[in-house]
C-alpha positions as a Markdown table, in Angstrom:
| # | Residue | x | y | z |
|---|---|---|---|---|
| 1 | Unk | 0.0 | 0.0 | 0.0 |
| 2 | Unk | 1.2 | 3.5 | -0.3 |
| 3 | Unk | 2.8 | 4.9 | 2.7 |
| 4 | Unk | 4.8 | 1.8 | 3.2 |
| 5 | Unk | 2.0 | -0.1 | 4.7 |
| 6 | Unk | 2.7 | -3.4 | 4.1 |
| 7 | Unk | 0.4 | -5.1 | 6.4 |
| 8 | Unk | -2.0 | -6.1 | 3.8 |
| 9 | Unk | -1.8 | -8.4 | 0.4 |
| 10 | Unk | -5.0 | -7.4 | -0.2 |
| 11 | Unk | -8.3 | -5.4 | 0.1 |
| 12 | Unk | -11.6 | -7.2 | -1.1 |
| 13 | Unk | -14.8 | -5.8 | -1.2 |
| 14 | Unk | -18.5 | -8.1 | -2.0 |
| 15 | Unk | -19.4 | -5.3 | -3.9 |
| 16 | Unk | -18.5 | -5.3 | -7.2 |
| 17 | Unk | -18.5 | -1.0 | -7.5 |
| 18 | Unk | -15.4 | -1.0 | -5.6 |
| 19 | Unk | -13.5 | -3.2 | -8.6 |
| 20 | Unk | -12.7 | 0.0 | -10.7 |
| 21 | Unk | -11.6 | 1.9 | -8.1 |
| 22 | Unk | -9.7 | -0.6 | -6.2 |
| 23 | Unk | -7.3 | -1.3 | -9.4 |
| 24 | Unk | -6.8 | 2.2 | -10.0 |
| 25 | Unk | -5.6 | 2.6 | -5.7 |
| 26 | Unk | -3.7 | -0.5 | -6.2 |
| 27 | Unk | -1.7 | 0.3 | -9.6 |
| 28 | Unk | -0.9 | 4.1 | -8.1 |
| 29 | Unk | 0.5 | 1.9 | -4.8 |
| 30 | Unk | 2.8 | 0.2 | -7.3 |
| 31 | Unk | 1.4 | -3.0 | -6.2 |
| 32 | Unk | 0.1 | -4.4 | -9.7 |
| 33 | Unk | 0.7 | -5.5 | -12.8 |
| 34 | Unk | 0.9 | -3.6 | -16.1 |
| 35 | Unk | -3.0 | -3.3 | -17.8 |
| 36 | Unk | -4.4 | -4.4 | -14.6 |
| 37 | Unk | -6.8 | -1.4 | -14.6 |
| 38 | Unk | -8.1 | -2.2 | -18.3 |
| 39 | Unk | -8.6 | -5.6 | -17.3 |
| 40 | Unk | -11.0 | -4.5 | -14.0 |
| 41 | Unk | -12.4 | -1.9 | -16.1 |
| 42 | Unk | -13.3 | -4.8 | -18.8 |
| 43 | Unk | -15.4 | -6.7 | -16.2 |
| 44 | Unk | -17.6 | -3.3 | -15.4 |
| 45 | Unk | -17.4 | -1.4 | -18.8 |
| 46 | Unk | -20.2 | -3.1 | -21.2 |
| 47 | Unk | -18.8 | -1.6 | -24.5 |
| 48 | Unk | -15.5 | -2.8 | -23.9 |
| 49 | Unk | -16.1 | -6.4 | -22.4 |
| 50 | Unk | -18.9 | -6.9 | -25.3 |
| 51 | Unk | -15.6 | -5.7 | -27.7 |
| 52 | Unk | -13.3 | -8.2 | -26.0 |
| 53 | Unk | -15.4 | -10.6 | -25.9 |
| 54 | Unk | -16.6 | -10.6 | -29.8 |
| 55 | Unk | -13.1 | -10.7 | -30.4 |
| 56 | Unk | -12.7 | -13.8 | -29.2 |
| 57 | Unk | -15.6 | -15.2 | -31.0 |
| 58 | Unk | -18.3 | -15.2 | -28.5 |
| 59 | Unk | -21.3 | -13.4 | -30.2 |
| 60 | Unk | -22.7 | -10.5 | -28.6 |
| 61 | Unk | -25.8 | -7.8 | -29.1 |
| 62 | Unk | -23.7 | -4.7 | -31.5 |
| 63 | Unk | -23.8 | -1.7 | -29.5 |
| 64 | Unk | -22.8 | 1.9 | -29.3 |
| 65 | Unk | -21.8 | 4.1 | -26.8 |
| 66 | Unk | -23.7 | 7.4 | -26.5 |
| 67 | Unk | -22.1 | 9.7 | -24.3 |
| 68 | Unk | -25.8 | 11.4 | -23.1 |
| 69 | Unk | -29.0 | 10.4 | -23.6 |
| 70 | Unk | -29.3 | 13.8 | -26.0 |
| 71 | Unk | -27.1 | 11.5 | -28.2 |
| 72 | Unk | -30.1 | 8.8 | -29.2 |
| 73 | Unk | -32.0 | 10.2 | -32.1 |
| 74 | Unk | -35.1 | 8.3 | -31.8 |
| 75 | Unk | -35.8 | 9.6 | -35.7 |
| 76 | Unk | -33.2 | 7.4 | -37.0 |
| 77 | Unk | -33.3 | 4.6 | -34.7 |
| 78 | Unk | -34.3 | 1.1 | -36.0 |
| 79 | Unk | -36.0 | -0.6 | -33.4 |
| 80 | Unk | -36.5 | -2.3 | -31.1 |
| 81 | Unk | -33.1 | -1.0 | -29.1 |
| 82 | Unk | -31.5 | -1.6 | -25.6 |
| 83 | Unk | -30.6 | 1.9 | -23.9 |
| 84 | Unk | -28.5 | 1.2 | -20.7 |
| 85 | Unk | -26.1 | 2.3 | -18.2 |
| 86 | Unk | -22.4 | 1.8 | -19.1 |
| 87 | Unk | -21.2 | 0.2 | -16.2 |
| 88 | Unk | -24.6 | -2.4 | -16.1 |
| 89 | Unk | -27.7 | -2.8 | -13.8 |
| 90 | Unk | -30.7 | -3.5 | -14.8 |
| 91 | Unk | -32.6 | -0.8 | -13.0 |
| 92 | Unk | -32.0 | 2.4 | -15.3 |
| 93 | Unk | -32.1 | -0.6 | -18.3 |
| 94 | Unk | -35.0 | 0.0 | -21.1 |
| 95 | Unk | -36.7 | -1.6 | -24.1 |
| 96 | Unk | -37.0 | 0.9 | -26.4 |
| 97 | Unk | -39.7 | -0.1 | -28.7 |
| 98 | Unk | -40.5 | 2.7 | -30.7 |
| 99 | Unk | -39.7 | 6.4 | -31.2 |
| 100 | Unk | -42.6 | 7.6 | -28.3 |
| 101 | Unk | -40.9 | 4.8 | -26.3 |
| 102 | Unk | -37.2 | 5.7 | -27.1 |
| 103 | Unk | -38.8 | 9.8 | -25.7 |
| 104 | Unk | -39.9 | 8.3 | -22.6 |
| 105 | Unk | -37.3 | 5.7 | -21.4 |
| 106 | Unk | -34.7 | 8.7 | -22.5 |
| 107 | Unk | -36.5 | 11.0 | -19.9 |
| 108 | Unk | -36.2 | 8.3 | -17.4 |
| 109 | Unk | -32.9 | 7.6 | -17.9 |
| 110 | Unk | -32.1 | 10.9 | -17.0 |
| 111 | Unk | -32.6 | 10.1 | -13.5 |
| 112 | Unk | -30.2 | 7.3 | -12.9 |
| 113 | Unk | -27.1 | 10.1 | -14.3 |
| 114 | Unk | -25.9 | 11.7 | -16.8 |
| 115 | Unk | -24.2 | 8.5 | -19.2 |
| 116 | Unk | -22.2 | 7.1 | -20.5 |
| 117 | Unk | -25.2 | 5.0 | -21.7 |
| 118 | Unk | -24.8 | 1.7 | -23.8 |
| 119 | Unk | -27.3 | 1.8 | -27.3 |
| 120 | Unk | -27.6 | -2.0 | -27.9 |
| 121 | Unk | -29.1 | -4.1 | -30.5 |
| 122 | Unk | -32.2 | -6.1 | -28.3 |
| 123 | Unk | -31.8 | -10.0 | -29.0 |
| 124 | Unk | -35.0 | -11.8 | -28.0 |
| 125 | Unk | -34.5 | -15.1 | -26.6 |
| 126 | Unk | -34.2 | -17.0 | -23.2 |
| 127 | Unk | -32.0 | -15.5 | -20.5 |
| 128 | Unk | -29.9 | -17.4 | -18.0 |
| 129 | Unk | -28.5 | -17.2 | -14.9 |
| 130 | Unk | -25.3 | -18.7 | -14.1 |
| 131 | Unk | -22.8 | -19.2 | -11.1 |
| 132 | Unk | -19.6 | -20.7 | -10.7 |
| 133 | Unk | -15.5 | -20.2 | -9.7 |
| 134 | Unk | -12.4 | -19.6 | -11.3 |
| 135 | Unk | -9.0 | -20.3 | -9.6 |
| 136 | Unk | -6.1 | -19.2 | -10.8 |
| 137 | Unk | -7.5 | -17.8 | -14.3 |
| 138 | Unk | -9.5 | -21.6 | -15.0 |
| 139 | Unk | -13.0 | -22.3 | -14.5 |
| 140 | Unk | -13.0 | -24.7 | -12.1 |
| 141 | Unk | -17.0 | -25.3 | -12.4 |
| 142 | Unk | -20.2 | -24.0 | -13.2 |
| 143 | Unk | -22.4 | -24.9 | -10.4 |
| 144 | Unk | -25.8 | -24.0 | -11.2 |
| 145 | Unk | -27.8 | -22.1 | -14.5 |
| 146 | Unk | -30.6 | -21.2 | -14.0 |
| 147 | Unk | -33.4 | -19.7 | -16.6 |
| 148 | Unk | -35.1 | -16.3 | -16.1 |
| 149 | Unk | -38.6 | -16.9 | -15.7 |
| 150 | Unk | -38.7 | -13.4 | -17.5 |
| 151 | Unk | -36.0 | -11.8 | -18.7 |
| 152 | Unk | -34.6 | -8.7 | -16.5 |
| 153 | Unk | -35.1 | -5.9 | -18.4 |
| 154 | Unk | -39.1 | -6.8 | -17.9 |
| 155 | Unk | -39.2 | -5.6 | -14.2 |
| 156 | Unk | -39.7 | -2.2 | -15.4 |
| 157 | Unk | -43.4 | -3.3 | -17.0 |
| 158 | Unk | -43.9 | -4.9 | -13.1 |
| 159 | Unk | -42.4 | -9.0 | -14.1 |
| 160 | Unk | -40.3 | -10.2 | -11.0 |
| 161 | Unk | -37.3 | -11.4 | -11.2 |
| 162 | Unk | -36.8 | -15.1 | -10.5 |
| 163 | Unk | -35.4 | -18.2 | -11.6 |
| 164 | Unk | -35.9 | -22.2 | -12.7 |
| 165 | Unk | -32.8 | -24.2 | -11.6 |
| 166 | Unk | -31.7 | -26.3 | -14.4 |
| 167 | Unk | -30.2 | -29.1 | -13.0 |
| 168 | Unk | -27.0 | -30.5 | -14.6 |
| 169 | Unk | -27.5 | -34.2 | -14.9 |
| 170 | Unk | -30.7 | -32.8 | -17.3 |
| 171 | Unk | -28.9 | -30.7 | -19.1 |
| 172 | Unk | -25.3 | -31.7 | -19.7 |
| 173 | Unk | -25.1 | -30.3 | -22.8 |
| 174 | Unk | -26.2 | -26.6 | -21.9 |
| 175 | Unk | -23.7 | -26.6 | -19.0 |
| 176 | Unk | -20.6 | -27.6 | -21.6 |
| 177 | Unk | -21.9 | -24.6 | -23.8 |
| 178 | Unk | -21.6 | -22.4 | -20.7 |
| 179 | Unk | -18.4 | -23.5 | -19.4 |
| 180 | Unk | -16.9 | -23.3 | -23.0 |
| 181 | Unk | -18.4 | -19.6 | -23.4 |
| 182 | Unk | -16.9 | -18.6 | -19.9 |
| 183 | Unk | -13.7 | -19.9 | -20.4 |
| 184 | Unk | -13.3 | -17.8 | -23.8 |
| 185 | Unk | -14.8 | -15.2 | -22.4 |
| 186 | Unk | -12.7 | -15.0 | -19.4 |
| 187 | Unk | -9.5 | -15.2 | -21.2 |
| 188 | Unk | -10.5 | -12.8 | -23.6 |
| 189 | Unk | -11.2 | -10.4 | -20.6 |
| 190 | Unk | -7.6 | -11.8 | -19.3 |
């Protein structure tokens, strides 16, 4: 740490807001490695983990980054369209479905800050939920997916947010797809 502390190998925090900052107060410490910040920054930054991450061949919704919401021009939209929060959370995330829509969910997105925002492609389809752990830079298991009984961004029109366990022995297949898409993913985010 700077100052000479040397008392600690390390600070952790369960929240994952503190990653960005942490990186940034370790690397001026001189206590990590080269790129260490763009690699945190990957794991919170949508446009640049989705750029990483198509890189390495794992297909992902296109996107844009608008940096206000004054930078969506409903007029010349095709939609429908993803309008969200740089850094993530679903709870300033909105379907825009149309231009009147794209007016009103910009409006609301003004009260969750000022952007960056993320301008996505929306991909309809099933969402999942999946945990697991990595040690030492290999996944070491995917313990449970899970389907979305509605996908996320649906809370705003009142869904709730809750899951079906898939259980592996029924779905062996689904969890090799997983693990194969985290592993590529996670090395592509280093």
């Amino acid at each position: 740490m700077a100052g000479g502390n040397s008392r600690y190998d390390a600070i952790r925090s369960v929240l994952e807001l503190g990653l960005v900052p942490a990186a940034v107060l370790r690397e001026l410490a001189g206590r990590s490695s080269r790129g260490s910040v763009t690699r945190v920054l990957a794991m919170r930054d949508k446009h640049l983990q989705r750029r990483l991450v198509r890189g390495a061949g794992v297909p992902t919704a296109a996107c844009e980054v608008l940096e206000a919401q004054t930078a969506l021009d409903p007029g010349a939209t095709a939609f429908p369209k993803v309008l969200k929060p740089l850094d993530g959370g679903a709870r300033h995330t909105y379907l825009l479905t149309d231009e009147k829509c794209a007016h009103e969910c910009v409006e609301l997105a003004r009260a969750g800050g000022p952007g960056p925002w993320l301008l996505e492609e929306y991909i309809h389809g099933i969402e999942f939920q999946v945990d697991g752990f990595v040690r030492h830079g290999e996944t070491r298991a995917v313990l449970s997916a899970s389907r979305c009984l509605q996908n996320l961004i649906e809370v705003h029109e009142g869904e709730i947010v809750a899951h079906v366990v898939l259980p592996p022995v029924e779905y062996p297949g689904l969890y090799e797809e997983i693990r194969a898409v985290a592993e590529t993913s996670l090395q592509a985010l280093e």
